[in-house]
N, CA, C and O atoms as a GROMACS GRO file, in nm:
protein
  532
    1UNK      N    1   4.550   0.835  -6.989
    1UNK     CA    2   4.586   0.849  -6.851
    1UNK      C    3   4.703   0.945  -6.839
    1UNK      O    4   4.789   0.935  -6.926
    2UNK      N    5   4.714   1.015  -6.767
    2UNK     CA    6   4.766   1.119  -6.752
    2UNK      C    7   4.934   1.071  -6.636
    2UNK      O    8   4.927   0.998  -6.537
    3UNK      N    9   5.041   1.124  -6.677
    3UNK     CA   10   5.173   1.089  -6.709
    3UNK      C   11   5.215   1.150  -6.515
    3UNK      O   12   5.291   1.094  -6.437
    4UNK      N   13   5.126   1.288  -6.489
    4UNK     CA   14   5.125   1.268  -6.384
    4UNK      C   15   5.081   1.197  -6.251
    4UNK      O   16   4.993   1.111  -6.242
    5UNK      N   17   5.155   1.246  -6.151
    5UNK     CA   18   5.114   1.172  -5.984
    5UNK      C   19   5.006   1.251  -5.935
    5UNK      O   20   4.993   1.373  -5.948
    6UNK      N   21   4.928   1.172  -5.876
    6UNK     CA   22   4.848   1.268  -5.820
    6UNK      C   23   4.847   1.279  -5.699
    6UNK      O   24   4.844   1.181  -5.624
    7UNK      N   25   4.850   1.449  -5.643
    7UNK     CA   26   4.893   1.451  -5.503
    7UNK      C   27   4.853   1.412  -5.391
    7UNK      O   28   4.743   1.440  -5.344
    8UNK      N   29   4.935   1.347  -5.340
    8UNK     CA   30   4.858   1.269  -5.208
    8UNK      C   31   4.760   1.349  -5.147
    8UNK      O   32   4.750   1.471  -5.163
    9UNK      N   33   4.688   1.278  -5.077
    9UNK     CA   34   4.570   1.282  -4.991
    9UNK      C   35   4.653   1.366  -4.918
    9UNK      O   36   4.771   1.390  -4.945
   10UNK      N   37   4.577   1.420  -4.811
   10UNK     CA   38   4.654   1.460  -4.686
   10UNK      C   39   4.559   1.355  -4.558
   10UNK      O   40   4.439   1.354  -4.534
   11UNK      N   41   4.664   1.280  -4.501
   11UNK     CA   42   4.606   1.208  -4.410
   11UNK      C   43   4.568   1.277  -4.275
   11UNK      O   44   4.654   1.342  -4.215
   12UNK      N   45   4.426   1.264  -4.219
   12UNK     CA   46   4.355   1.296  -4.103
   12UNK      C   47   4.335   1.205  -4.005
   12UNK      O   48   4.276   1.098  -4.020
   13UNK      N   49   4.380   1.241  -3.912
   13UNK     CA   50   4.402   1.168  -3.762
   13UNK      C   51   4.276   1.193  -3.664
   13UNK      O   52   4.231   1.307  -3.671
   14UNK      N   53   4.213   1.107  -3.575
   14UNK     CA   54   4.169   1.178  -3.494
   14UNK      C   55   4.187   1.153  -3.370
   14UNK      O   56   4.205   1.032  -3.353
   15UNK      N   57   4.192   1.243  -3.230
   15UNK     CA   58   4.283   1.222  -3.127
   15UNK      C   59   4.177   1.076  -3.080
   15UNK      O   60   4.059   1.043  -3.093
   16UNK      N   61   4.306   1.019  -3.018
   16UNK     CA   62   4.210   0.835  -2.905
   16UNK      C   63   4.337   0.842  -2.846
   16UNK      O   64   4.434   0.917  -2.861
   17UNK      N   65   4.305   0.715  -2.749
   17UNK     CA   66   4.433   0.670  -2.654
   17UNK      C   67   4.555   0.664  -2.687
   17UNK      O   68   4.642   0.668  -2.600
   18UNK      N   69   4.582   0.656  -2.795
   18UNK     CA   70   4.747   0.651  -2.865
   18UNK      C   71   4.776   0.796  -2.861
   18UNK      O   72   4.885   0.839  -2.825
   19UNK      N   73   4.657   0.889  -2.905
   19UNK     CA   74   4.744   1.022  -2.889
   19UNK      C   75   4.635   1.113  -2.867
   19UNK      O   76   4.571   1.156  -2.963
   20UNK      N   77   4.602   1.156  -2.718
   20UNK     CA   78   4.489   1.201  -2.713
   20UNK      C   79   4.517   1.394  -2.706
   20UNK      O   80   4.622   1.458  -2.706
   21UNK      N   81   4.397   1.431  -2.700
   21UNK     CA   82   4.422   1.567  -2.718
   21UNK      C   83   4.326   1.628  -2.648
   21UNK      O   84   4.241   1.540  -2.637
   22UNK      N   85   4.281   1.736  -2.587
   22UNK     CA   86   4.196   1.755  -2.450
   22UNK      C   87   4.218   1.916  -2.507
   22UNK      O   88   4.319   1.945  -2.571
   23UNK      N   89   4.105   2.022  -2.475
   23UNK     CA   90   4.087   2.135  -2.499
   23UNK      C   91   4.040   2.185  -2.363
   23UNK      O   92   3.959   2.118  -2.297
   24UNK      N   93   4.092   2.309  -2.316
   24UNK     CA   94   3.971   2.302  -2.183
   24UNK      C   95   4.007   2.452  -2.177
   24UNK      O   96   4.103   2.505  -2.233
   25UNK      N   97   3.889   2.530  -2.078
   25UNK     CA   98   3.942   2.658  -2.049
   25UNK      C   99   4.016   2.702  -1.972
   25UNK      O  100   3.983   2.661  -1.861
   26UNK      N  101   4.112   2.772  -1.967
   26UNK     CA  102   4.213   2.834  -1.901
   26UNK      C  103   4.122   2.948  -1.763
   26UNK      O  104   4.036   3.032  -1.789
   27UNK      N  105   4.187   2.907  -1.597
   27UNK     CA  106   4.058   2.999  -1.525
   27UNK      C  107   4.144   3.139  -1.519
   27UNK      O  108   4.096   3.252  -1.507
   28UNK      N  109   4.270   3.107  -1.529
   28UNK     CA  110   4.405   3.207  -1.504
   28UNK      C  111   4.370   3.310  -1.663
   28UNK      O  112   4.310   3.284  -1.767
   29UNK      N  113   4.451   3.445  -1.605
   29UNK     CA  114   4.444   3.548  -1.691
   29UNK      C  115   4.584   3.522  -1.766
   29UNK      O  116   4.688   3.510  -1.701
   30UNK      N  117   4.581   3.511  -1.928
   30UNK     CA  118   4.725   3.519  -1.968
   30UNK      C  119   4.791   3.618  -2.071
   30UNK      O  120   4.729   3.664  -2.167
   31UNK      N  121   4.948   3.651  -2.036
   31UNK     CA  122   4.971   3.755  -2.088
   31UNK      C  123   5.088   3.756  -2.147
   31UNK      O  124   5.189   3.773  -2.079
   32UNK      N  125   5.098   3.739  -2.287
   32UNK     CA  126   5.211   3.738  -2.374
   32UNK      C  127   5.297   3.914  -2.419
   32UNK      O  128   5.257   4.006  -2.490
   33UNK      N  129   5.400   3.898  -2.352
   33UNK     CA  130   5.520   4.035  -2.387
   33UNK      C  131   5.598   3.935  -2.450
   33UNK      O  132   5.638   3.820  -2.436
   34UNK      N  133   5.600   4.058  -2.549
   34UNK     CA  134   5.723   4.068  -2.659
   34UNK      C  135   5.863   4.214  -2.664
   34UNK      O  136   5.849   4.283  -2.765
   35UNK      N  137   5.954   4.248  -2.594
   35UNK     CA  138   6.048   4.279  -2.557
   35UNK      C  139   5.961   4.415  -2.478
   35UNK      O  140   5.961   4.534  -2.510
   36UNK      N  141   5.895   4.352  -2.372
   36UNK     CA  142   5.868   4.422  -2.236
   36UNK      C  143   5.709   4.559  -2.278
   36UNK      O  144   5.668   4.666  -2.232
   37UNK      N  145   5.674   4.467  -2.383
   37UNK     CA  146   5.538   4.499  -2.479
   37UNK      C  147   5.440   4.384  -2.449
   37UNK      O  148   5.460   4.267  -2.482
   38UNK      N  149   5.303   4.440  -2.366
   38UNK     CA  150   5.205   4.353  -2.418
   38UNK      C  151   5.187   4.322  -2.529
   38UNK      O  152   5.188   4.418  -2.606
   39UNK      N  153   5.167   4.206  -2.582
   39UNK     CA  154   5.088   4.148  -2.720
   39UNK      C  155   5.014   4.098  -2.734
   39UNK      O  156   4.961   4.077  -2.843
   40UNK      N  157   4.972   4.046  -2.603
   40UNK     CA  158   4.826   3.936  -2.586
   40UNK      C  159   4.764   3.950  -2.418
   40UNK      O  160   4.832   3.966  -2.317
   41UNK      N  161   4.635   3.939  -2.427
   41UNK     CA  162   4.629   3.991  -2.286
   41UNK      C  163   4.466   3.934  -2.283
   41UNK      O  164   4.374   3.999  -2.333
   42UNK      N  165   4.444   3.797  -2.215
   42UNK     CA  166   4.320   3.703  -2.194
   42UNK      C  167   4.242   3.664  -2.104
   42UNK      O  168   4.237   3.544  -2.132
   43UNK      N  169   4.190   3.674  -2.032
   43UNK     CA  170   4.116   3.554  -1.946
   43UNK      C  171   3.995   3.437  -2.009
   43UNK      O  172   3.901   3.379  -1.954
   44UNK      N  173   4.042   3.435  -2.130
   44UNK     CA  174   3.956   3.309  -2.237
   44UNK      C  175   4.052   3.258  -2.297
   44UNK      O  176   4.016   3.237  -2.413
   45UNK      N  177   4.189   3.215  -2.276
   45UNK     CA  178   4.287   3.126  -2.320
   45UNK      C  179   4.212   2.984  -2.286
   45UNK      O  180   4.146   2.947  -2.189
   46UNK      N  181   4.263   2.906  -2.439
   46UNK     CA  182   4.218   2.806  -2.441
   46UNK      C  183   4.319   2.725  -2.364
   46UNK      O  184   4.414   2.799  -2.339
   47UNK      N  185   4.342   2.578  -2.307
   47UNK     CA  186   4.478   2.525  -2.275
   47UNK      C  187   4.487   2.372  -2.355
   47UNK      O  188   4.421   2.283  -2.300
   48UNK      N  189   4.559   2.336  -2.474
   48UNK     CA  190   4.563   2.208  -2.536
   48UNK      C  191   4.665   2.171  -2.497
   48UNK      O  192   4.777   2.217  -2.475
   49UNK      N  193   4.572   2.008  -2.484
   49UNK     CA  194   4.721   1.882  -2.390
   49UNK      C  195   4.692   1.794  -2.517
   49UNK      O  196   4.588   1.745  -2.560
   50UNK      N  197   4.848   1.792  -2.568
   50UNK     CA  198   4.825   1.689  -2.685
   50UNK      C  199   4.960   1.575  -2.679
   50UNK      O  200   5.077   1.608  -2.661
   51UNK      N  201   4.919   1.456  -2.697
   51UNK     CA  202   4.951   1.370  -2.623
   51UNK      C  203   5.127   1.411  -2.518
   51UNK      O  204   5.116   1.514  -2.451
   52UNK      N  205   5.224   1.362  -2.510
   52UNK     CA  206   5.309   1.418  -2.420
   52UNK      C  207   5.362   1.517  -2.430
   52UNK      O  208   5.452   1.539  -2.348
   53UNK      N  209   5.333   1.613  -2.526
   53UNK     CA  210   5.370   1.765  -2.558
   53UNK      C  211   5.369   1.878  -2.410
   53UNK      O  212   5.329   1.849  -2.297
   54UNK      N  213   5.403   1.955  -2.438
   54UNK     CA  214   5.385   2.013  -2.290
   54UNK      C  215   5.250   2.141  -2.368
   54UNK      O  216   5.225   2.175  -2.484
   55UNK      N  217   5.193   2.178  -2.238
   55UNK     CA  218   5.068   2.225  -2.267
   55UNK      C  219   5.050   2.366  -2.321
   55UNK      O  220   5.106   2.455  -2.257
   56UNK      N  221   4.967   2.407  -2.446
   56UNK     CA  222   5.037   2.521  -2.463
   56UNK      C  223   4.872   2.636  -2.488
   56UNK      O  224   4.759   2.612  -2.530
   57UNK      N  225   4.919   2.720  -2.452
   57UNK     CA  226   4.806   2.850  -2.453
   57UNK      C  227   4.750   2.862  -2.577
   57UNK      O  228   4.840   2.880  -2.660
   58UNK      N  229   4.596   2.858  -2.647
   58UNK     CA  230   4.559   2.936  -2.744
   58UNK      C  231   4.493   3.044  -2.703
   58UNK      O  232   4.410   3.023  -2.615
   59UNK      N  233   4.506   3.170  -2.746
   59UNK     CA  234   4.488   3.265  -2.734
   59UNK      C  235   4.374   3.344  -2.852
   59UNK      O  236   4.392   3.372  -2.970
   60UNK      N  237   4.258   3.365  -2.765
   60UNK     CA  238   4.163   3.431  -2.917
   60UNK      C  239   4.217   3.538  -2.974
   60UNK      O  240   4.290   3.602  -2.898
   61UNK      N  241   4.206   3.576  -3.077
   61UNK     CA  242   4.268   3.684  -3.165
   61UNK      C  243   4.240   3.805  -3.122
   61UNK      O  244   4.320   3.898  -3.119
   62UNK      N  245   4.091   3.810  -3.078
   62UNK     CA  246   4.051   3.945  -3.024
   62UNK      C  247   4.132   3.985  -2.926
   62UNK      O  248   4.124   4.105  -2.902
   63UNK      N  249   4.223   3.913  -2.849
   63UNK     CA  250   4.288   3.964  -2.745
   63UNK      C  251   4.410   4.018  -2.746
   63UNK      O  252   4.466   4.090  -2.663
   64UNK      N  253   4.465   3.952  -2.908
   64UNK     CA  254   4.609   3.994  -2.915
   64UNK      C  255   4.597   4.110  -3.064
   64UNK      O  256   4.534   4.114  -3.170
   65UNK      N  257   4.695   4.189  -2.994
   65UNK     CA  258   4.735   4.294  -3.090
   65UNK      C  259   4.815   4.261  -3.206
   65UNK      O  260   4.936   4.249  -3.221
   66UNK      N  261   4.658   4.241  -3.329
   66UNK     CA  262   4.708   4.182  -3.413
   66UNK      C  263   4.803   4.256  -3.504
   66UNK      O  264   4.872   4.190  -3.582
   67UNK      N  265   4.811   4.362  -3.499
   67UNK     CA  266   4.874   4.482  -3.534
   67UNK      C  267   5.065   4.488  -3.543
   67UNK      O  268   5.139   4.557  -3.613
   68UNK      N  269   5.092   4.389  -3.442
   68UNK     CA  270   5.253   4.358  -3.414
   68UNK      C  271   5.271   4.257  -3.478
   68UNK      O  272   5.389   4.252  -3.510
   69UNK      N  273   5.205   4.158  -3.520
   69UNK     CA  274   5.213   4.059  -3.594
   69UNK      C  275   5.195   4.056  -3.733
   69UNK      O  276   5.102   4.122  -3.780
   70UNK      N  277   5.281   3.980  -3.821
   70UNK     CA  278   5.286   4.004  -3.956
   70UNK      C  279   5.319   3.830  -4.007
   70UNK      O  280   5.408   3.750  -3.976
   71UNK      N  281   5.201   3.822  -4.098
   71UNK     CA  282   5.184   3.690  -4.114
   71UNK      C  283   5.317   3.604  -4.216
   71UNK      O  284   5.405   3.671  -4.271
   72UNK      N  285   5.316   3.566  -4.220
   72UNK     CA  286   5.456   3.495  -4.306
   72UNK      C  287   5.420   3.397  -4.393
   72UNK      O  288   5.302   3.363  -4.392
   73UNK      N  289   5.516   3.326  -4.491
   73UNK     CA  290   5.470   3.242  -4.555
   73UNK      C  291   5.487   3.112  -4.525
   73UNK      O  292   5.486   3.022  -4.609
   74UNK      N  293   5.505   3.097  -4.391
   74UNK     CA  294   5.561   2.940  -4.369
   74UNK      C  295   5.405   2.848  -4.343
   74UNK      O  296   5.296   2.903  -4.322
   75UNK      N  297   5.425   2.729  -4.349
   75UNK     CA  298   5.284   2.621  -4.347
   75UNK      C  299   5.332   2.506  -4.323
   75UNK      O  300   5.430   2.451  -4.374
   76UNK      N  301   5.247   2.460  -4.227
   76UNK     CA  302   5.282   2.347  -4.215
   76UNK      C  303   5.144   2.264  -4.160
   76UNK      O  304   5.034   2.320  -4.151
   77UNK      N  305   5.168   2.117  -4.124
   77UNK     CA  306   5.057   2.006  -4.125
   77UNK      C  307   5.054   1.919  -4.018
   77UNK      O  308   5.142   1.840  -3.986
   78UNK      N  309   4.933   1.939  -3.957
   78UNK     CA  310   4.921   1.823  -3.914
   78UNK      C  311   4.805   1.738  -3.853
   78UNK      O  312   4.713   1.777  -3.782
   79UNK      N  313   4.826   1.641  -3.886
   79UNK     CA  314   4.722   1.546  -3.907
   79UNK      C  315   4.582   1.536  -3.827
   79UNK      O  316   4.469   1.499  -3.860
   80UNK      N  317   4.647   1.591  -3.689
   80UNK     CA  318   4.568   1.589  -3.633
   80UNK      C  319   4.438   1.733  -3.586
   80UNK      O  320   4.327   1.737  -3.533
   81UNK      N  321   4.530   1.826  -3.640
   81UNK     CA  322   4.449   1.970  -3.629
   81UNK      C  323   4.479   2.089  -3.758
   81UNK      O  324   4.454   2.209  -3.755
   82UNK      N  325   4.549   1.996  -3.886
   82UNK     CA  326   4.503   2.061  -4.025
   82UNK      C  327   4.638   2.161  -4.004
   82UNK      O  328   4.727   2.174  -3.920
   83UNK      N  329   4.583   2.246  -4.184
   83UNK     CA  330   4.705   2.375  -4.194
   83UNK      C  331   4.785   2.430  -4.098
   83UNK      O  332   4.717   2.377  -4.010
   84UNK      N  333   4.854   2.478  -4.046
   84UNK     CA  334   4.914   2.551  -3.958
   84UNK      C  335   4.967   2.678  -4.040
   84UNK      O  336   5.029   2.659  -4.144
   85UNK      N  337   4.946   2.797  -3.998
   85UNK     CA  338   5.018   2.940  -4.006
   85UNK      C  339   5.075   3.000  -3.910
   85UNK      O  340   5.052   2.992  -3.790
   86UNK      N  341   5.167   3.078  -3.981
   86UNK     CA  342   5.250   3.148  -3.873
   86UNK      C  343   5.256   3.307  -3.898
   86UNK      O  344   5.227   3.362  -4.005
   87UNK      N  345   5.300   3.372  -3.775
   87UNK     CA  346   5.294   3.470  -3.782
   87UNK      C  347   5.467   3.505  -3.728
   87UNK      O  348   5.532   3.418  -3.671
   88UNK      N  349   5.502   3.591  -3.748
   88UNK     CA  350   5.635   3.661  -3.664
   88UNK      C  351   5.567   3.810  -3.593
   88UNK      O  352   5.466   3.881  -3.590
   89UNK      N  353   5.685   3.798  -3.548
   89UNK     CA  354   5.652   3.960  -3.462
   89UNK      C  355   5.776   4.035  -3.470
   89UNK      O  356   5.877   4.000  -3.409
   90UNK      N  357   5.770   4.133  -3.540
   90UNK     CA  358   5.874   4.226  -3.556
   90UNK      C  359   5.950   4.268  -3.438
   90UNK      O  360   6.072   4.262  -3.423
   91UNK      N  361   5.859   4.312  -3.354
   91UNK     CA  362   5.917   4.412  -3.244
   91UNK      C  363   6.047   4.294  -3.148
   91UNK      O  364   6.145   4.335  -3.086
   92UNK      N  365   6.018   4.190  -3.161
   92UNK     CA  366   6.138   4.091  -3.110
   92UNK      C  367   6.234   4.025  -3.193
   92UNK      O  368   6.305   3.930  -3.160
   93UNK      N  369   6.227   4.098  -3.329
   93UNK     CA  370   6.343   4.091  -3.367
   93UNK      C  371   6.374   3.914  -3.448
   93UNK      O  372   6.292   3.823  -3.460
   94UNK      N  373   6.460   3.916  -3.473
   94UNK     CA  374   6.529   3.724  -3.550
   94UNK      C  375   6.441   3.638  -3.430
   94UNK      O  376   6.326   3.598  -3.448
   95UNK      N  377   6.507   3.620  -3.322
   95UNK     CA  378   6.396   3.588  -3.204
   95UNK      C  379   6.283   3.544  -3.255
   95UNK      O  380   6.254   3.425  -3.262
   96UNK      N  381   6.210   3.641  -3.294
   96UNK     CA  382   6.023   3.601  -3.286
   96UNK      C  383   6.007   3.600  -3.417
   96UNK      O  384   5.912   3.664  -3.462
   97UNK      N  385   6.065   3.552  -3.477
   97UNK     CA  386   6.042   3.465  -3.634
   97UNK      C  387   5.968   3.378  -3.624
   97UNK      O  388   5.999   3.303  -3.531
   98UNK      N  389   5.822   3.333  -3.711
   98UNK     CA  390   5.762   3.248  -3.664
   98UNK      C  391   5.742   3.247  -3.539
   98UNK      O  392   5.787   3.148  -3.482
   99UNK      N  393   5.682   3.334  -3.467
   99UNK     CA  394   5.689   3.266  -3.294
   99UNK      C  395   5.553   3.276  -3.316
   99UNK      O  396   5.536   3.366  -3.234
  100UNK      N  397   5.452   3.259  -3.356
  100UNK     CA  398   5.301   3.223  -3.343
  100UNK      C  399   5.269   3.105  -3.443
  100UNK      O  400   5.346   3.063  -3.529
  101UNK      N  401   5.153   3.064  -3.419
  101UNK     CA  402   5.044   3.017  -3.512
  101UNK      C  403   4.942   2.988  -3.473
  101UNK      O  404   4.902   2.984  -3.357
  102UNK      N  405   4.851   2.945  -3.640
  102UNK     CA  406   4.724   2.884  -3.573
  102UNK      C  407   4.686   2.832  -3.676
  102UNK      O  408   4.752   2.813  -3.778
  103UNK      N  409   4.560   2.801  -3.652
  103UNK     CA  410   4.467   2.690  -3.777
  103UNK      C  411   4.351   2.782  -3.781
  103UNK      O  412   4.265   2.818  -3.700
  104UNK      N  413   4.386   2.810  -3.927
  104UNK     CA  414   4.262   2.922  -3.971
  104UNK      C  415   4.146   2.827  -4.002
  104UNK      O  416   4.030   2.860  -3.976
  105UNK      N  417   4.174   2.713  -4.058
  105UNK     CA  418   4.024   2.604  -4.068
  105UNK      C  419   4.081   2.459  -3.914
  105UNK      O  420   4.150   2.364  -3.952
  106UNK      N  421   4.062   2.464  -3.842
  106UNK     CA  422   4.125   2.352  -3.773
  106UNK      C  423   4.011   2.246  -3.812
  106UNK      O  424   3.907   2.284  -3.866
  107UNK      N  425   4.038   2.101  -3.780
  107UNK     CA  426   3.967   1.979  -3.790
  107UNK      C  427   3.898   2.028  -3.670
  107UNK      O  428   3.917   2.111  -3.581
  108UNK      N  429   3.778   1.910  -3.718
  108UNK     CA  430   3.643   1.905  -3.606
  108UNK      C  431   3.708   1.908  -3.493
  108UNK      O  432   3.691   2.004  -3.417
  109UNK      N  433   3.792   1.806  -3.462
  109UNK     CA  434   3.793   1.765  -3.324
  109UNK      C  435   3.890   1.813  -3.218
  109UNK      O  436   3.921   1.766  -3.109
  110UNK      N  437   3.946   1.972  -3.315
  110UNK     CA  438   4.029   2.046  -3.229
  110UNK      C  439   3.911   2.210  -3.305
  110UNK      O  440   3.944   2.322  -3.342
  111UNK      N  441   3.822   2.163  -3.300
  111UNK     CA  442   3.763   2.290  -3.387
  111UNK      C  443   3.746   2.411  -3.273
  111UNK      O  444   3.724   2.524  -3.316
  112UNK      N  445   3.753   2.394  -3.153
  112UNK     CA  446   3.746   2.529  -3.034
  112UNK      C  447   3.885   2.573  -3.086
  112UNK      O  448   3.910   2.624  -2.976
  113UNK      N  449   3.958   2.590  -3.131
  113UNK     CA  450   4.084   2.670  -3.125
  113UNK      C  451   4.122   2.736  -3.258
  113UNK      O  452   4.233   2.781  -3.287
  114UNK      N  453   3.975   2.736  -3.359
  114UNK     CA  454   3.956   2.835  -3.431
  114UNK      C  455   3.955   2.997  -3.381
  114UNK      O  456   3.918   3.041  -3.272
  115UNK      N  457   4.001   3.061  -3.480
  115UNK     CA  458   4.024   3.235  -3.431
  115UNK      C  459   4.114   3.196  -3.315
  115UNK      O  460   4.094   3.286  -3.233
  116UNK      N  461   4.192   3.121  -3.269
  116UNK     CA  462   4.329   3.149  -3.190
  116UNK      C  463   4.442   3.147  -3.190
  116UNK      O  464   4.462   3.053  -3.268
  117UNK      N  465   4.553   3.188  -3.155
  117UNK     CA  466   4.696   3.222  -3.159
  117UNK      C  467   4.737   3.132  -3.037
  117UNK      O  468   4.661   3.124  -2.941
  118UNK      N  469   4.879   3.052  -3.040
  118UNK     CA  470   4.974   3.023  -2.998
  118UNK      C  471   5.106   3.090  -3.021
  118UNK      O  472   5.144   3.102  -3.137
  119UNK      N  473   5.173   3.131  -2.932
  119UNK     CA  474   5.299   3.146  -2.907
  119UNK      C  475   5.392   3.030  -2.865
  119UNK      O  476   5.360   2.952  -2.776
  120UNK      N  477   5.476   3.025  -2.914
  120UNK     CA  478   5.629   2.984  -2.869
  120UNK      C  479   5.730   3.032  -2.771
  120UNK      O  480   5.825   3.110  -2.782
  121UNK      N  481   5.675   2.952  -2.653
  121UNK     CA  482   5.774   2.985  -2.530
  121UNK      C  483   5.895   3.061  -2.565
  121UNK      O  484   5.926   3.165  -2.506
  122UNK      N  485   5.944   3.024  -2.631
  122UNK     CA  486   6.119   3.048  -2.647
  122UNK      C  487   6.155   3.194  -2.745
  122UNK      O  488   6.247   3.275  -2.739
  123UNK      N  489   6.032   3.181  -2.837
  123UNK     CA  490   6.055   3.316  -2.939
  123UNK      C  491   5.990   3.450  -2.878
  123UNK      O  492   6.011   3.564  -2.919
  124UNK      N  493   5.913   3.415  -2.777
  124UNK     CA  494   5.844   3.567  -2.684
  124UNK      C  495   5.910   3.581  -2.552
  124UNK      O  496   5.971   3.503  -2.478
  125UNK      N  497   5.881   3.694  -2.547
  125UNK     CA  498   5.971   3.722  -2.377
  125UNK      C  499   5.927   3.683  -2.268
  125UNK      O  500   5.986   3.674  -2.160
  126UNK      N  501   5.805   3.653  -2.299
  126UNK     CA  502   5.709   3.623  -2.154
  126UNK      C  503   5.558   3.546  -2.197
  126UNK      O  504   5.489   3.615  -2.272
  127UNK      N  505   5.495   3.403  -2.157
  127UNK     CA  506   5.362   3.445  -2.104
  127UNK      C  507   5.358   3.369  -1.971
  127UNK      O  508   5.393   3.257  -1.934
  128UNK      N  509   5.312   3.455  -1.926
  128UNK     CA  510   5.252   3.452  -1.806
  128UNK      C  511   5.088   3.421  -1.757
  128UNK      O  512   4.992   3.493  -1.781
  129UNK      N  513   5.089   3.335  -1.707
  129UNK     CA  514   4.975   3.277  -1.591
  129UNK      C  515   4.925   3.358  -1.504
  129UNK      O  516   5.004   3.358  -1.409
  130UNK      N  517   4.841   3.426  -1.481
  130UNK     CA  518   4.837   3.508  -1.368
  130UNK      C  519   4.695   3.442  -1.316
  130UNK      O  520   4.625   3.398  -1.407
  131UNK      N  521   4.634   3.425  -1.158
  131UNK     CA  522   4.526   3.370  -1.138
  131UNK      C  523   4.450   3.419  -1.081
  131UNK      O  524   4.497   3.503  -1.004
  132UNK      N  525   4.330   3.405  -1.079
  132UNK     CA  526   4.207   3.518  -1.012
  132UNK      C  527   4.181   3.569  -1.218
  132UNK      O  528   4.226   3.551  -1.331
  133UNK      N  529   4.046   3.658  -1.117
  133UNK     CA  530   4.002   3.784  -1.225
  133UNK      C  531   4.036   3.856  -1.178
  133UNK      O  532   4.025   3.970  -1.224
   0.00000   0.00000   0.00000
């Protein structure tokens, strides 16, 4: 028997009444600037409500200029929608360190928000809601 531990499982959650999680489409056009630069520009933003979190934009990749973004090595977990990656964005500087991510494999039951990007309110300059087409 072998002297090592073996690494935990990674435990999988799936959203119910204790902590539910809701995917739906966004009807509004949305538009992420990064120091007075489009970087993302949608009318197929996803919108996830996960349990009292405040609600936040995924954004398909095709829409954002993946080109400003430079992936990083940070990772992180969670239970309920798997790996997490991040991206930074140069053009905003210490600021937009890490200011994206996404789930390159997400779990089933957040699996629509494959191929999409989130931003971080606070590390981008702007997104914006805009409504109509």
């Amino acid at each position: 028997m072998s002297a090592h531990a073996e690494p935990k499982a990674k435990i999988v959650k799936v959203p119910g009444p204790d902590h539910p999680i809701t995917i739906e489409p966004n009807a509004h056009r949305v538009v992420v600037r990064v120091a007075g630069r489009g970087v993302a520009d949608t009318r197929e933003a996803l919108t996830l409500r996960e349990a009292s979190y405040p609600a936040v934009q995924y954004v398909p990749r095709k829409d954002v200029d993946m080109t400003l973004l430079e992936r990083t090595d940070r990772v992180t977990y969670c239970p309920y929608k798997g790996d997490c990656a991040y991206y930074s964005i140069p053009l905003g500087g210490e600021r937009s360190i890490n200011a994206v991510w996404t789930y390159d494999e997400p779990y089933a039951a957040v699996a629509a928000i494959k191929d999409h990007v989130a931003f971080y309110p606070d590390r981008v300059g702007a997104i914006e809601e805009q409504p109509g087409g």
